[in-house]
DSSP file (Angstrom, degrees, kcal/mol; ACC not computed):
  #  RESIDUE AA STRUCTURE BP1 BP2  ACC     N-H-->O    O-->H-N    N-H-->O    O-->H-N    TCO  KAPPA ALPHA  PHI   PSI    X-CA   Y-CA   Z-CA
    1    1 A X              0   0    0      0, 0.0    14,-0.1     0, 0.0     2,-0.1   0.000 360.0 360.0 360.0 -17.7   80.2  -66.9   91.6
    2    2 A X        -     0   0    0     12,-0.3    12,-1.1    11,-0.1     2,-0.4  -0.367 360.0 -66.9 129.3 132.1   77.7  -64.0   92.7
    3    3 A X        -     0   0    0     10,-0.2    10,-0.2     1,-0.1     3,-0.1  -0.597  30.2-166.7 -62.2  98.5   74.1  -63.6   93.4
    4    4 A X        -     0   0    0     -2,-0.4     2,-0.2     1,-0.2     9,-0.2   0.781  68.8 -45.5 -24.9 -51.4   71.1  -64.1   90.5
    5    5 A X  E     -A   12   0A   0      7,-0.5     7,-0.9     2,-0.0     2,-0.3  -0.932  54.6-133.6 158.5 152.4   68.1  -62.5   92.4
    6    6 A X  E     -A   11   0A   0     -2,-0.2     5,-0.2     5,-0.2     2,-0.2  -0.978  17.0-172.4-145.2 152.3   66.8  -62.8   95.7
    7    7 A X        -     0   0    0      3,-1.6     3,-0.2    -2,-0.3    -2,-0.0  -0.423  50.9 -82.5-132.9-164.2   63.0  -63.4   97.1
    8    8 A X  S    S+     0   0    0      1,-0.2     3,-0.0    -2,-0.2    -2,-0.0   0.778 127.4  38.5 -88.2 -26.1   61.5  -63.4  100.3
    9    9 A X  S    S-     0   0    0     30,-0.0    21,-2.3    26,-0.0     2,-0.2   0.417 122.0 -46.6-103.4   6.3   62.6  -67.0  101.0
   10   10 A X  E     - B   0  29A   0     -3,-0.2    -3,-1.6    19,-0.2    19,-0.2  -0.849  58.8 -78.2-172.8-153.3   66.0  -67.3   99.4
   11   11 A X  E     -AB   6  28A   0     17,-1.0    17,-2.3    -5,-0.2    -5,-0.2  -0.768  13.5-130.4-142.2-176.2   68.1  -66.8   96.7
   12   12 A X  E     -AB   5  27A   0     -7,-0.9    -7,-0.5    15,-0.3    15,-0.2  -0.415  35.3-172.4-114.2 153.1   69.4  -67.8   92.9
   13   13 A X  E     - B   0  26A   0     13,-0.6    13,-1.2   -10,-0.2   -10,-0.2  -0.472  22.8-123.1-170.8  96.0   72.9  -68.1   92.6
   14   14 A X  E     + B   0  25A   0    -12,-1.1   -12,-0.3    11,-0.2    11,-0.2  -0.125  42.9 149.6 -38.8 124.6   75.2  -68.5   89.9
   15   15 A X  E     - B   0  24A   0      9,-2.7     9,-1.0   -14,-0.1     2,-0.4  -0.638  38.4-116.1-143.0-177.4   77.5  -71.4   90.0
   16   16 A X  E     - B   0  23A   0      7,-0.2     2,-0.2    -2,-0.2     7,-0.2  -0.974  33.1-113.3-132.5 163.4   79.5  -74.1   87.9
   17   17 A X     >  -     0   0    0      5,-1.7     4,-1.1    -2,-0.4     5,-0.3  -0.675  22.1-142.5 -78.2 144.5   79.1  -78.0   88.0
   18   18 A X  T  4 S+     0   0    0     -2,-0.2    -1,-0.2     3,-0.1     0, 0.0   0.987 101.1  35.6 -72.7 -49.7   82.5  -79.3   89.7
   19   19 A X  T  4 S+     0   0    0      1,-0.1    -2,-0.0     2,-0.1     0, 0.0   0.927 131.3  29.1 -42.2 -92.3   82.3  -82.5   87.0
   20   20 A X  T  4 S-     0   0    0      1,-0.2    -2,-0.1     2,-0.0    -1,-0.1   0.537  83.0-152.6 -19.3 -79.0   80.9  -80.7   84.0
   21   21 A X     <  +     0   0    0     -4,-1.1     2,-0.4     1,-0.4    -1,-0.2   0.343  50.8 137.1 122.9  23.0   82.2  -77.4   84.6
   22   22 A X        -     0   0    0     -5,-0.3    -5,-1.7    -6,-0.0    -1,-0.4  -0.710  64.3 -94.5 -89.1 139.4   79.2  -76.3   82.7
   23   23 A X  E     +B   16   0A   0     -2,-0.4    55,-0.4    -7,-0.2     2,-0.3  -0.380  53.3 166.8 -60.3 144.5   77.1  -72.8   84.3
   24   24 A X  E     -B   15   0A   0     -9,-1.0    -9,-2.7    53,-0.2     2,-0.3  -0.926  29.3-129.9-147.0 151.5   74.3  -73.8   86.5
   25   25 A X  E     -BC  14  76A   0     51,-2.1    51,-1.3    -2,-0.3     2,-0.5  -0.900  11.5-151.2 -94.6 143.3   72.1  -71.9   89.1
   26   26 A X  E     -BC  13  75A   0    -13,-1.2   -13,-0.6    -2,-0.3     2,-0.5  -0.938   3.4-158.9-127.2 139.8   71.6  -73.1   92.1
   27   27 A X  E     -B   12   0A   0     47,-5.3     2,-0.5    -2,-0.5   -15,-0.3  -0.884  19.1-171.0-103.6 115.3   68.3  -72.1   93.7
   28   28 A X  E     -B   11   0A   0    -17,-2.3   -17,-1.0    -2,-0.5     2,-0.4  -0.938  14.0-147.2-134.2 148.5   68.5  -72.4   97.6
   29   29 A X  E     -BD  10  72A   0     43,-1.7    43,-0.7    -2,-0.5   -19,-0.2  -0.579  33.1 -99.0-101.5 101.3   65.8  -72.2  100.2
   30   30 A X  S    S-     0   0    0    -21,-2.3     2,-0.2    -2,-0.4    -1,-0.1  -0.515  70.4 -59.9 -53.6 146.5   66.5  -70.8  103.8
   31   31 A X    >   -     0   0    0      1,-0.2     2,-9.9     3,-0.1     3,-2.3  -0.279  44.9-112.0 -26.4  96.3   67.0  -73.2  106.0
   32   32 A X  T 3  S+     0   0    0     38,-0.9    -1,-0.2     1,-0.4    39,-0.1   0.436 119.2  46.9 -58.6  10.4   64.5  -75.7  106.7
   33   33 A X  T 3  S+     0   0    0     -2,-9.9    -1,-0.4    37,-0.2     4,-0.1   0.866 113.7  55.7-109.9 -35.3   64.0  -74.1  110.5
   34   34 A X  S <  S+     0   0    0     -3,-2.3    -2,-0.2     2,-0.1    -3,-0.1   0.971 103.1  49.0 -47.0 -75.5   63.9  -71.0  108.9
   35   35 A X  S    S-     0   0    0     -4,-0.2     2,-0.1     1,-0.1     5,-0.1  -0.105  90.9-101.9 -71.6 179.4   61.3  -71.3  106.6
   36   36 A X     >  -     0   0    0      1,-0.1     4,-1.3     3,-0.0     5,-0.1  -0.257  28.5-102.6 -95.0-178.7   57.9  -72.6  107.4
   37   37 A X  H  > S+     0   0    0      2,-0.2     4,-1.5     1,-0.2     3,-0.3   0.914 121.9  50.3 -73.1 -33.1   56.1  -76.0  106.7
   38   38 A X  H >>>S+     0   0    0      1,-0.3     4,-1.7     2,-0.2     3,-1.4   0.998 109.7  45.4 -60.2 -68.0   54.1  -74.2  103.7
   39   39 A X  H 345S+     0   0    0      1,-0.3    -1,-0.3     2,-0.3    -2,-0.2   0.350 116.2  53.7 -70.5 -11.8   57.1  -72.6  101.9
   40   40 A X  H 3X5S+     0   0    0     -4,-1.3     4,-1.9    -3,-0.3    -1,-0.3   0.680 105.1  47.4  27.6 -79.0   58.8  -76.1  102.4
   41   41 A X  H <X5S+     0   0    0     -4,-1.5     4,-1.6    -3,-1.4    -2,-0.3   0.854 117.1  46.6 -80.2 -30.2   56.3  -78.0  101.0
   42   42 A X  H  X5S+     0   0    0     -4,-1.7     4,-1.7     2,-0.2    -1,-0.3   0.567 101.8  57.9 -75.3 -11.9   56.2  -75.4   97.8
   43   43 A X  H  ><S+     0   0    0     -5,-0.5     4,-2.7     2,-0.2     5,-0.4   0.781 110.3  51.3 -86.7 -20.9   59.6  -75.2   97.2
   44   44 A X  H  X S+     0   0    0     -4,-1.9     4,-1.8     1,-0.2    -2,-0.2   0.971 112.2  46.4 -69.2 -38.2   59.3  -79.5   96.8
   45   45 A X  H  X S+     0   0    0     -4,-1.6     4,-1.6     2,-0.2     5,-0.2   0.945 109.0  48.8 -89.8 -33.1   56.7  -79.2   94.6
   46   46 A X  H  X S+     0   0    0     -4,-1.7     4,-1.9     2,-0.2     5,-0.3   0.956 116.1  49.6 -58.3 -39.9   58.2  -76.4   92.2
   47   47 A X  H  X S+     0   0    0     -4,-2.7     4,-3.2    -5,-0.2    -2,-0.2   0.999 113.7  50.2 -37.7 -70.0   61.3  -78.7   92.3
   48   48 A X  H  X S+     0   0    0     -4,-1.8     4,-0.6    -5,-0.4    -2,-0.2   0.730 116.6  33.0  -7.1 -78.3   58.8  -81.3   91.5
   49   49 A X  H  < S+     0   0    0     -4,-1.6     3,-0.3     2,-0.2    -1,-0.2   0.863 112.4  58.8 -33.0 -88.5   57.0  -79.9   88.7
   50   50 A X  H >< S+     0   0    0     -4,-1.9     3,-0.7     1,-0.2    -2,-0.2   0.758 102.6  58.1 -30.6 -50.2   59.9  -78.0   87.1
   51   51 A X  H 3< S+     0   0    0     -4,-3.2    10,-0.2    -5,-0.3    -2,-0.2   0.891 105.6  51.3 -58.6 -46.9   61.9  -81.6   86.8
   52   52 A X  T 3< S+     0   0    0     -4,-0.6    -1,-0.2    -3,-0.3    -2,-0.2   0.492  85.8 107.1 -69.5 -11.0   59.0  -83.0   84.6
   53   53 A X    <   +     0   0    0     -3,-0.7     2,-0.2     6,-0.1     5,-0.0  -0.547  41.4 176.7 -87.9 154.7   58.8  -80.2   82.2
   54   54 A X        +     0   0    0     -2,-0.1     2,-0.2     6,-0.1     6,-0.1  -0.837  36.0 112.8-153.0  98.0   60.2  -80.7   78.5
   55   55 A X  S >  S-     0   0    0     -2,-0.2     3,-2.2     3,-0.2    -2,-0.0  -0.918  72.9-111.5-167.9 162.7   59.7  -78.0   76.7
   56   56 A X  T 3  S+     0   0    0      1,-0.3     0, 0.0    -2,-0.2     0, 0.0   0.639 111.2  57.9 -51.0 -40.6   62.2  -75.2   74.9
   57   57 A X  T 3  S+     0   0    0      2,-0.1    -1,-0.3    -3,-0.0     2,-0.3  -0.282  96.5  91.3-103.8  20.1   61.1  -72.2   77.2
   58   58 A X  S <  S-     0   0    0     -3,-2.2    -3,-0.2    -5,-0.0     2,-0.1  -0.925  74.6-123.9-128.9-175.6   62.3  -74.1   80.6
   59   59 A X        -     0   0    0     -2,-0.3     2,-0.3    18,-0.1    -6,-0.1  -0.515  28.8-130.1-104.0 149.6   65.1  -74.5   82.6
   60   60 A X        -     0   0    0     -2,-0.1    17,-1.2    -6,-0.1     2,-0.5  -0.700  23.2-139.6 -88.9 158.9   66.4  -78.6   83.1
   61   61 A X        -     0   0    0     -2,-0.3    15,-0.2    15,-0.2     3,-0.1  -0.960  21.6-178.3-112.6 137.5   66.9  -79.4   87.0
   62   62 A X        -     0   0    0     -2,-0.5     2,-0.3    13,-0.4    14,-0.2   0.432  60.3  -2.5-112.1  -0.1   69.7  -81.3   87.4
   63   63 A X  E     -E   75   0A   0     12,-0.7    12,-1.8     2,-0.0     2,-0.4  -0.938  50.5-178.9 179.3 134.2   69.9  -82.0   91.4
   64   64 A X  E     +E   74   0A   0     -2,-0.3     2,-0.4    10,-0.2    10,-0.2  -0.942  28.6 136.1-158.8 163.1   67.7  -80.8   94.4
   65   65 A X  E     -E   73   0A   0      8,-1.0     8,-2.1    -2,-0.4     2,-0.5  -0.992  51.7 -92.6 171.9 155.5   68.7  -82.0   97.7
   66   66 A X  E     -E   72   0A   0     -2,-0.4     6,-0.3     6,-0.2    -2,-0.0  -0.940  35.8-116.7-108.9 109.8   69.2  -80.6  101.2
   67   67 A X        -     0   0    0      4,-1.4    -1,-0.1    -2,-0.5     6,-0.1   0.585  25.8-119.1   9.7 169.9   72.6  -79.1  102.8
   68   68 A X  S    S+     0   0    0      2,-0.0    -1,-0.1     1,-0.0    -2,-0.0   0.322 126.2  48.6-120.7  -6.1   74.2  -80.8  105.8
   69   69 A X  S    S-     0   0    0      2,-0.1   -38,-0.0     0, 0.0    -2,-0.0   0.520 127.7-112.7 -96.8  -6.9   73.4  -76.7  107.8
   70   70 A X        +     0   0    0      1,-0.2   -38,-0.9   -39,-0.1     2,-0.2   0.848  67.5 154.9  76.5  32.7   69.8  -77.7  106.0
   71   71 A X        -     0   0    0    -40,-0.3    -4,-1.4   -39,-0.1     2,-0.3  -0.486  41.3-130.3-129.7 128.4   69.8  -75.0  103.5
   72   72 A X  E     -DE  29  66A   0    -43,-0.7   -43,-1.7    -6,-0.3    -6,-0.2  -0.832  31.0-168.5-102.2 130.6   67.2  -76.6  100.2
   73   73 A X  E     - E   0  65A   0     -8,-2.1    -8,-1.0    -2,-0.3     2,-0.3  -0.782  28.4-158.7-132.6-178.5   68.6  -76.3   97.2
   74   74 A X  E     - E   0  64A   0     -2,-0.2   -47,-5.3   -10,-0.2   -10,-0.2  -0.840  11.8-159.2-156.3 134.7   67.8  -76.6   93.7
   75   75 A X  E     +CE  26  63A   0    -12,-1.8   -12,-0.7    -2,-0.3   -13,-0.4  -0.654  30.6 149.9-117.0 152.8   70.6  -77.2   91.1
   76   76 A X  E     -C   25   0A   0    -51,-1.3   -51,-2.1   -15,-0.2   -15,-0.2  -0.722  51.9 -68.2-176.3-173.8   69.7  -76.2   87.3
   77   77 A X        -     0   0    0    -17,-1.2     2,-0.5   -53,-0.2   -53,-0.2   0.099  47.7-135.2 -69.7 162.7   70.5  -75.2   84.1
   78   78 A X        -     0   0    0    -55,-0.4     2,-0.6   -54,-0.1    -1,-0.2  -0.967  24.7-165.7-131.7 102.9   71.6  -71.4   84.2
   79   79 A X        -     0   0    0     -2,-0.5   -55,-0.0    -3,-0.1   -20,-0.0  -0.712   9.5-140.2 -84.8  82.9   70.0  -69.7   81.5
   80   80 A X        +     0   0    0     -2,-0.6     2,-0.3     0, 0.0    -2,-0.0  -0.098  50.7  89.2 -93.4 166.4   71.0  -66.0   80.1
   81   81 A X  S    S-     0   0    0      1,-0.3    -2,-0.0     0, 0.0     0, 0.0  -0.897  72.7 -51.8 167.3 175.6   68.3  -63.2   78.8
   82   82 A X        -     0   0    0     -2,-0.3     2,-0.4     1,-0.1    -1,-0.3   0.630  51.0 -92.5 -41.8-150.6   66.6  -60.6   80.5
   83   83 A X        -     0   0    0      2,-0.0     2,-0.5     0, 0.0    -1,-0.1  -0.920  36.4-135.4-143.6 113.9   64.3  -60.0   83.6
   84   84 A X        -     0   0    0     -2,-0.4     2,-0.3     0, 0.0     0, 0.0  -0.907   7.7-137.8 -69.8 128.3   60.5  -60.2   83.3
   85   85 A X        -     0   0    0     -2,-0.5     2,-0.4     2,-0.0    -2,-0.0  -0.634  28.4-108.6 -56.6 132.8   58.7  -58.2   84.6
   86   86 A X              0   0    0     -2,-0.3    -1,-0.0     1,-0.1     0, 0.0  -0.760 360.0 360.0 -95.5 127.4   55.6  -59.8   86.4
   87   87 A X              0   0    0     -2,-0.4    -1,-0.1     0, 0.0    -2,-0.0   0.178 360.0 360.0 -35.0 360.0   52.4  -59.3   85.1
């Protein structure tokens, strides 16, 4: 459906659930050969993390999971609003 935002190690990506049919973003991860063992291990633990939160101001994760080309993804709710700016 078209590119969210891109970082130095991936992208956001706007999507729909195939069941649901409800918007989701899918967060995905270059390829685990591509990235390194750090950005790896951080993109598990913001998966991680992110899944435990319950609170108004966060996004749910619904899915996070590896690619059969080995591409890390992280499936969740697709929120709309602005941009922040980073402090």
């Amino acid at each position: 459906m078209g590119v969210l935002g891109r970082g130095g190690f991936g992208a956001v990506y706007a999507a729909e659930h195939v069941g649901t049919r409800q918007p989701i973003a899918i967060k995905m991860l270059l390829s685990a050969s591509e990235a390194g063992t750090a950005e790896v291990r951080r993109f598990h633990r913001e998966a991680e993390v992110t899944a435990r939160l319950r609170h108004p101001n966060t996004v749910r994760v619904f899915d996070v999971g590896q690619t059969a080309s080995g591409a890390m993804y992280i499936a969740m709710e697709r929120l709309h609003g602005g941009t922040c700016q980073p402090i």
